[in-house]
C-alpha positions in Angstrom: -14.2 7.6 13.1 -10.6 5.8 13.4 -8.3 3.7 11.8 -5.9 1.6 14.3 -3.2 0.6 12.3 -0.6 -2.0 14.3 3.0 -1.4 13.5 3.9 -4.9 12.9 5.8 -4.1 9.3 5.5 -2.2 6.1 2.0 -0.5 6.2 -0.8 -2.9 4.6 -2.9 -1.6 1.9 -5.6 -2.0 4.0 -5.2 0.7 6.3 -5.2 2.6 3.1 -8.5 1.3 2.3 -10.1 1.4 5.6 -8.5 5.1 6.2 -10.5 6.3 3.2 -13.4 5.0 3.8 -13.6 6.5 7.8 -12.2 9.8 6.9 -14.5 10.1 3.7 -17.9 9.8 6.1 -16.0 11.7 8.6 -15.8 14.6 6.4 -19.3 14.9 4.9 -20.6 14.6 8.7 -18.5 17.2 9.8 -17.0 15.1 12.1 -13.4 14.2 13.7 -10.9 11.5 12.0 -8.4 9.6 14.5 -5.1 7.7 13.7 -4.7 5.1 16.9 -1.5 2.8 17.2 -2.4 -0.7 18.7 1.4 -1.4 19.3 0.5 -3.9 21.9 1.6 -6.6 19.8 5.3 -6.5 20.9 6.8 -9.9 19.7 5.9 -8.4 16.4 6.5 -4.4 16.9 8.7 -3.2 14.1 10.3 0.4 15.1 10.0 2.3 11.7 6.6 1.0 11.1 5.0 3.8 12.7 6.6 6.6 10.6 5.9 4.5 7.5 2.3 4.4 8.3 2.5 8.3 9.1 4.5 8.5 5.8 2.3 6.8 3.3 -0.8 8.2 4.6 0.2 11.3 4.2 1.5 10.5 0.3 -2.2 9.6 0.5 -3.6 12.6 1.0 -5.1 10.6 4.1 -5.0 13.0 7.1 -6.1 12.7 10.2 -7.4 15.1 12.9 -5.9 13.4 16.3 -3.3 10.8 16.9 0.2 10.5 17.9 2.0 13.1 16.1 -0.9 15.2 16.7 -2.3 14.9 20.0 -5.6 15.4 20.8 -8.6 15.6 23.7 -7.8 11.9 24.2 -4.2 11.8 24.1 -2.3 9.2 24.1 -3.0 7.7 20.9 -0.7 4.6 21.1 -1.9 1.6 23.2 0.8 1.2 24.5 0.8 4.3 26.6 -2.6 3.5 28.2 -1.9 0.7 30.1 -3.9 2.4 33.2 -6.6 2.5 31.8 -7.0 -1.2 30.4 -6.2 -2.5 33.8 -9.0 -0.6 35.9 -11.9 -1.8 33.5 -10.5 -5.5 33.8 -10.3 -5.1 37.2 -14.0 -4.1 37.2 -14.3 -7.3 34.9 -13.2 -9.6 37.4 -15.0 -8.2 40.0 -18.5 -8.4 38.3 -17.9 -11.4 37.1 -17.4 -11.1 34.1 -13.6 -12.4 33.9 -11.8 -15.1 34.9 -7.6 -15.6 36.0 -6.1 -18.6 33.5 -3.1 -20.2 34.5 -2.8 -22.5 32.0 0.5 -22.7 30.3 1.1 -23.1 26.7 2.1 -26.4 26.5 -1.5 -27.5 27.9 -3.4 -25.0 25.7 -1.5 -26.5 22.9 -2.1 -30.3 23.9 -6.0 -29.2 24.7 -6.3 -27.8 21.2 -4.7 -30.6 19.5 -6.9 -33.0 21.2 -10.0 -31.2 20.6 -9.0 -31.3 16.6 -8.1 -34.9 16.5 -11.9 -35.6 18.6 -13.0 -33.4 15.5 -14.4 -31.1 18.3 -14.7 -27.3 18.3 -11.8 -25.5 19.4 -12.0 -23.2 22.7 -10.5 -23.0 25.7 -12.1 -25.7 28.5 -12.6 -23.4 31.8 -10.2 -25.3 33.7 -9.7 -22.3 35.7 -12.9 -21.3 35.8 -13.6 -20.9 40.2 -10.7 -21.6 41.1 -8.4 -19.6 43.0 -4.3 -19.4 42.2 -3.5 -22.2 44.7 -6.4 -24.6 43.5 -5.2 -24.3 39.7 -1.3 -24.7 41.0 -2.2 -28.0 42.4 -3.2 -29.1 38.5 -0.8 -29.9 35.9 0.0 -27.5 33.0 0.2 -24.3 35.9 2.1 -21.4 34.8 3.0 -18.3 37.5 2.1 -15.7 34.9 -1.8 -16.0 34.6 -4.4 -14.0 31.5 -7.7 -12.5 32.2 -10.3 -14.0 30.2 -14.0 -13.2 29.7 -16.4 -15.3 31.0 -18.4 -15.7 27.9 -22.4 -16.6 29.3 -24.3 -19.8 27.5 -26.5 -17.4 25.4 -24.4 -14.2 24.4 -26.0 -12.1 21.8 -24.6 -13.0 18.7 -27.0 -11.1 16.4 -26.2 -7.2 15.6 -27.0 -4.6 13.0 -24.2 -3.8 10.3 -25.1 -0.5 8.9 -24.2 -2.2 5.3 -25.3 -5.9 6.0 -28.1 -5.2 7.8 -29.0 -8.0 11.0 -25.7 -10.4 10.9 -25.4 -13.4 13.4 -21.9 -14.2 14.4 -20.8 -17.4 15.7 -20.3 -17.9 19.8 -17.1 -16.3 21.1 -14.8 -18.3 23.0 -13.6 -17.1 26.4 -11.3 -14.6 24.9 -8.2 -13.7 26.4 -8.5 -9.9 27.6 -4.9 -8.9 29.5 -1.6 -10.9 28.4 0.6 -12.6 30.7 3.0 -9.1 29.9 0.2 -7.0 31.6 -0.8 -5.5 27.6 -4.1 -5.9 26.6 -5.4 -8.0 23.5 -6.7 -5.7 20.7 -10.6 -7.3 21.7 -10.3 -5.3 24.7 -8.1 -2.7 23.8 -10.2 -1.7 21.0 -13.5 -1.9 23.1 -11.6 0.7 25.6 -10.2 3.2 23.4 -13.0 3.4 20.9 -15.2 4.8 24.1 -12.6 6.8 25.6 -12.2 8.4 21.9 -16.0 9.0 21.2 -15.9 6.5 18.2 -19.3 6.0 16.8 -18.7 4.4 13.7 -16.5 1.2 13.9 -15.1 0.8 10.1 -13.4 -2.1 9.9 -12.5 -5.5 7.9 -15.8 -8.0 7.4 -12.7 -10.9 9.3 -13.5 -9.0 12.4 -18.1 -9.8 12.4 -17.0 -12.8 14.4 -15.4 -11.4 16.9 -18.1 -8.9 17.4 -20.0 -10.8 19.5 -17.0 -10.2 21.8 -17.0 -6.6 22.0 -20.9 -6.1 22.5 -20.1 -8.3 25.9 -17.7 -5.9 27.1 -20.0 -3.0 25.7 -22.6 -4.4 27.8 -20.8 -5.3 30.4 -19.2 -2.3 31.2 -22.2 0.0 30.8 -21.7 1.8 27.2 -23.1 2.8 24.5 -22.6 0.3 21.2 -21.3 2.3 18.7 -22.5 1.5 14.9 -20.2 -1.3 13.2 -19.9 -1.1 9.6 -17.5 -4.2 8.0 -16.1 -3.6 4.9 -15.3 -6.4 1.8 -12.2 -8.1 2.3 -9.9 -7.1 -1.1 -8.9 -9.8 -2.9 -6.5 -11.8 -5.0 -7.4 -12.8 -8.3 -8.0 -16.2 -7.0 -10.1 -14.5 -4.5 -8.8 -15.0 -1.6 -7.3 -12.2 0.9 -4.8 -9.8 0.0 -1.8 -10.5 1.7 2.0 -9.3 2.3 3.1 -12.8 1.9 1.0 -13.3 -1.1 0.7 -10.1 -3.1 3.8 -7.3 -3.3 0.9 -4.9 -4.1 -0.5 -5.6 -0.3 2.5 -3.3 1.0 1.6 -0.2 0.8 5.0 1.2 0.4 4.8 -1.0 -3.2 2.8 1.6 -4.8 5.0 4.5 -4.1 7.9 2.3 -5.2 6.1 1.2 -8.4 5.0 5.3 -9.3 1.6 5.0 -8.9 0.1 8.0 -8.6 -1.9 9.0 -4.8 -5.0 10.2 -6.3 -4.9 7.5 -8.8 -4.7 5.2 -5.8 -7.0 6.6 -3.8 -9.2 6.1 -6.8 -9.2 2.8 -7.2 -9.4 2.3 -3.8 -12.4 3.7 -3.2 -13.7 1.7 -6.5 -13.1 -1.1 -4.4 -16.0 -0.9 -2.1 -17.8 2.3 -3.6 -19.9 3.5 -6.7 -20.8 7.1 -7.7 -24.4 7.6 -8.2 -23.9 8.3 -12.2 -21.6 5.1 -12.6 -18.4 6.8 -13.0 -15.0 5.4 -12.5 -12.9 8.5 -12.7 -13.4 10.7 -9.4 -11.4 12.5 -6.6 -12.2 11.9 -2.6 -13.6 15.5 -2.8 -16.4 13.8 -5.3 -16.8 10.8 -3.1 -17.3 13.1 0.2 -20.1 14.7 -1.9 -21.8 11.5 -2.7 -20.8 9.0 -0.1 -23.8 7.0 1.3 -23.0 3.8 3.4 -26.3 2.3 0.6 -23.3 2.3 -2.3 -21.0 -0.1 -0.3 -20.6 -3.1 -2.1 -20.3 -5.8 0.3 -18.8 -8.7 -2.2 -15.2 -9.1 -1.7 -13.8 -6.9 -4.9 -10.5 -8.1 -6.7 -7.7 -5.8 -6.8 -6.7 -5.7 -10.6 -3.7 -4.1 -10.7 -4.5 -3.9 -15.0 -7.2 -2.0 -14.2 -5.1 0.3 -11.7 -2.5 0.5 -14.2 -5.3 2.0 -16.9 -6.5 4.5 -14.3 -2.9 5.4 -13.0 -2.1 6.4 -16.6 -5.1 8.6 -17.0 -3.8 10.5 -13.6 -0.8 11.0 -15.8 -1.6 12.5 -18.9 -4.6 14.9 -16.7 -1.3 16.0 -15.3 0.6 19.4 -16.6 4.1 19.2 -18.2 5.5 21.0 -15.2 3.6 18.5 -12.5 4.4 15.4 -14.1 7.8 16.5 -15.0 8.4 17.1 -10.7 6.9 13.8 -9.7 9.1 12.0 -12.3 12.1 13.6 -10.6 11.1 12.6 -7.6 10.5 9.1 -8.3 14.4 8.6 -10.3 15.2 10.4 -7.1 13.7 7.8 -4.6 14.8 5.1 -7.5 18.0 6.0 -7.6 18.6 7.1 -10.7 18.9 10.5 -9.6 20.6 12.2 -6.6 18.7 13.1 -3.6 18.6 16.5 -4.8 19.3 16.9 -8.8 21.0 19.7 -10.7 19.2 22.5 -12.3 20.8 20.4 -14.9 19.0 17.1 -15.1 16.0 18.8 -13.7 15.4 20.9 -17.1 16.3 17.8 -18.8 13.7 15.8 -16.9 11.2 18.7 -18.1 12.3 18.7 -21.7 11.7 15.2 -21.9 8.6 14.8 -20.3 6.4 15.9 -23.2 8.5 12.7 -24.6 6.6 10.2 -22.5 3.9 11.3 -21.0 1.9 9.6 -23.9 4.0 6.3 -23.1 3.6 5.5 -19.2 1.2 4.2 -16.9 3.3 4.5 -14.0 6.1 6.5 -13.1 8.7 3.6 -12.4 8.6 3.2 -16.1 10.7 6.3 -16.5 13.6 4.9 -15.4 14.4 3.1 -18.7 12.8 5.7 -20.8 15.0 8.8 -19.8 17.7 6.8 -17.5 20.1 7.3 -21.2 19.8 10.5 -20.8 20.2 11.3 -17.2 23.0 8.6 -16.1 26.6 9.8 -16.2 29.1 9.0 -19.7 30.9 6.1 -17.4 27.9 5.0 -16.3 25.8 4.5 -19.5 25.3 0.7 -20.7 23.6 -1.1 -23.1 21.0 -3.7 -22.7 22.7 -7.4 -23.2 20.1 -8.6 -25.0 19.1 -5.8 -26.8 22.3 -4.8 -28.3 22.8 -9.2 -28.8 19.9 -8.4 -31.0 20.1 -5.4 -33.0 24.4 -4.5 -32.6 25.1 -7.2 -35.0 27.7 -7.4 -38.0 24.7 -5.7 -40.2 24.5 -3.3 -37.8 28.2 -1.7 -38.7 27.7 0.3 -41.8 24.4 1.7 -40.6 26.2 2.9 -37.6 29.5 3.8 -39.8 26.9 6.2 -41.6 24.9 8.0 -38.9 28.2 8.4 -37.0 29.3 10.8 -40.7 25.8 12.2 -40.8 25.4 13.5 -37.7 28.3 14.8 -37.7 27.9 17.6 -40.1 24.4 18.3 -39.1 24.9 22.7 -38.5 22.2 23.1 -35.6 21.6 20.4 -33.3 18.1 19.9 -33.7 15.0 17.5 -34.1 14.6 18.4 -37.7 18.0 18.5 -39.1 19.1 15.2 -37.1 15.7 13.4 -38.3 16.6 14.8 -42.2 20.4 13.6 -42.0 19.6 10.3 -40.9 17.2 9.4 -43.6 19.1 10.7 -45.9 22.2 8.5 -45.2 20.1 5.7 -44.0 16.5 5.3 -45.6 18.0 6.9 -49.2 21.7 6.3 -49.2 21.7 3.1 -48.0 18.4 2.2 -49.1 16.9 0.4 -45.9 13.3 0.7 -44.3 12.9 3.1 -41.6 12.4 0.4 -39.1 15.7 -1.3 -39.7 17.5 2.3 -40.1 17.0 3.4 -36.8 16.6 0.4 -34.4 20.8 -0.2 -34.5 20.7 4.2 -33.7 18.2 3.8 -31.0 19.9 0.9 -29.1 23.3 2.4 -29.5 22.3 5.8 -28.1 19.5 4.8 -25.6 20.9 1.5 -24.6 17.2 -0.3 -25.8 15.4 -1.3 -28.3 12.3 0.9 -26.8 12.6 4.3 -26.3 11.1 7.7 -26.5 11.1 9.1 -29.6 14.7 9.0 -31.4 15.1 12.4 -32.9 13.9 14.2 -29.9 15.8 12.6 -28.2 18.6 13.0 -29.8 18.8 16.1 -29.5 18.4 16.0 -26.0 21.2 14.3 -25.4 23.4 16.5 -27.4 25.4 15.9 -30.3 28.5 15.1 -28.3 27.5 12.4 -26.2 25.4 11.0 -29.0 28.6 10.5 -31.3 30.6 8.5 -28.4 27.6 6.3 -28.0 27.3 5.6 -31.5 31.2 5.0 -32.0 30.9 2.6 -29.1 27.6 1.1 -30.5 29.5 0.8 -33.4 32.8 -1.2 -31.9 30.1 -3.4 -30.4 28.8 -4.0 -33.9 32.5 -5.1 -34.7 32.7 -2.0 -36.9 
């Protein structure tokens, strides 16, 4: 099994999807998992892309047996590296007959194709250089020095194959594909065909956009003398309009997004195999361990699924609260760490404080991104502390004043700094001495000390931040208020 990634930007969620899938079969048949990097695309390479495919597999849980980083019996595992290899097949190609030399320039393959559209006729390329040699075609206009190698495509290719999910599928006829760039790099048709041979592949897992170029690859198959290996293609994910999940479209295409967001990885990985899979008992909730237990290519679902992220959001929070204090409280550190909330590496300090104010909102998030405004009043420095504009427009009003004139006298005589004496003083100079309901004691408290109307829960956290900081934030809360 493989998954051949291209590093043309911030990993897709896609190779995600597709890398779960192979490696899940892989594992219940015992067999071996390969990363490959089809980094012949150079007008689009993008240098980090690798790593950040490397990276948020391995956030994934996603690991892979051979590839780049790992080497392997079929090393190398970048395309881009096997350049030698590519250009002896296609030179058998050409000599069998099989593949042709195109000097056609860009401009004419442009003009051709826009001439074929307005004639409302099927695109493809015309064979103008179909039998002739390099001085023949140069005599013609549109000639360009730098020739391709297409495939000479015969008038009845087989179009029908077997999709272990779909059963019989017929494709559409392939065009004469272009097989080696003008550059001397392959196109991923032949690329793929070559390296998924030389690997051993015998399961192609891959996208259900690729059945019409399949057509294409059980030529070369054929023509080169190998063995077809089984082609399974997978449901597109897609939009809530339906249509395909894309970087342009979607911010939750990049895979990158869900780290960014706090999703958790077995959350993810999850919902994406909900995506394209079903247990055999109908349940939602299950790890990849359960799904290598179960997995039968019979429980594909081959209608494109939509990728609710409300749905993702429901499971994501049930990762959370599975999770122990301890576990959750790391992963929260991390993420303020990544976010920025945090140093690279926090204190003992604000570490113990992330723990002791996990139980706080554990209850409270569906993803970890939402800690940020939960615990960022506690964690950010005095200087650095500021109220929400809207929410102190709101609630830090002229009424506001005595309220805040009172807790500031309250909690300062409070003996021990803790949740049940702060939550006792406070009601008794709010709720009793100045005889207001709960909701519109503490909300001008809550905004002044957390900086928003929402928070964890006050009095806990309260005493979390300590009785010092709290009275500056409610003084200032307090000169807001015009008090």
């Amino acid at each position: 099994m493989r998954v051949a990634p291209s590093p043309t930007g911030d990993p897709h969620v896609g190779t995600a999807y597709m890398s779960l899938f192979n490696l899940a079969y892989a594992r219940q048949q015992g067999g071996q998992f390969v990363l490959r990097i089809e980094d012949t695309d150079r007008a689009r390479y993008v240098a980090d892309s690798e790593a950040q495919i490397f990276d948020t597999l391995h956030w994934l849980g996603l690991d892979w047996d051979e590839g780049p980083d790992k080497g392997g019996p079929f090393a190398p595992y970048r395309q881009s590296e096997r350049s030698e290899s590519y250009r002896s097949h296609v030179d058998r190609l050409l000599a069998d007959g099989h593949a042709y030399h195109c000097w056609c320039s860009t401009e004419r393959l442009a003009q051709m194709r826009e001439e074929q559209q307005k004639a409302k006729l099927p695109t493809g390329y015309d064979r103008l250089c179909v039998g002739k040699t390099r001085e023949e075609r140069a005599e013609l206009p549109g000639f360009s020095e730098s020739p391709v190698v297409r495939m000479l495509v015969p008038d009845d290719p087989p179009l029908a194959f077997n999709d272990v999910v779909r059963g019989e599928i017929k494709a559409p006829r392939p065009d004469d594909q272009v097989l080696l760039k003008a550059d001397g790099l392959p196109t991923y048709h032949l690329a793929n065909v070559v390296d998924d041979h030389e690997m051993g592949i015998t399961h192609v897992v891959r996208g259900e956009e690729w059945i019409s170029s399949t057509p294409k690859h059980l030529l070369l198959y054929d023509w080169l003398g190998w063995e077809r290996p089984a082609f399974v293609h997978m449901p597109l994910l897609r939009n809530t309009d339906k249509s395909k999940i894309s970087k342009r479209k979607n911010p939750a295409a990049r895979l990158m997004w869900f780290q960014e967001q706090g999703y958790l990885p077995e959350a993810l990985v999850n919902f994406l195999a909900l995506m394209g899979y079903s247990q055999p008992d109908g349940e939602e909730i299950f790890s990849f361990d359960d799904m290598v237990a179960s997995f039968d290519w019979a429980r594909v679902n081959t209608v494109g699924p939509v990728f609710d992220l409300d749905k993702l959001a429901w499971l994501n929070g049930h990762y959370i609260r599975e999770l122990s204090v301890d576990d959750l409280a790391g992963r929260i550190t991390s993420h303020l760490s990544r976010s920025g909330v945090l140093p690279a590496e926090p204190s003992d300090e604000q570490r113990a404080t992330v723990l002791a104010a996990t139980p706080l909102v554990n209850e409270r998030m569906q993803v970890l991104r939402e800690a940020e405004g939960m615990l960022g009043f506690l964690l950010v420095p005095d200087e650095s502390f500021a109220l929400d504009a809207d929410d102190a427009a709101k609630v830090l009003t002229a009424d506001a004043a005595p309220v805040l004139r009172a807790s500031v006298d309250a909690l300062a005589a409070v003996e021990a700094w803790e949740t049940a004496g702060i939550e006792k003083a406070l009601r008794v100079a709010l709720v009793e001495g100045l005889g207001l309901k709960p909701k519109n004691a503490f909300a001008p408290v809550r905004v002044a000390v957390t900086g928003r109307r929402v928070s964890p829960p006050l009095f806990e956290s309260l005493e979390l931040l300590g009785r010092n900081r709290t009275l500056q934030r409610l003084r200032h809360g307090l000169a807001v208020a015009g008090g």
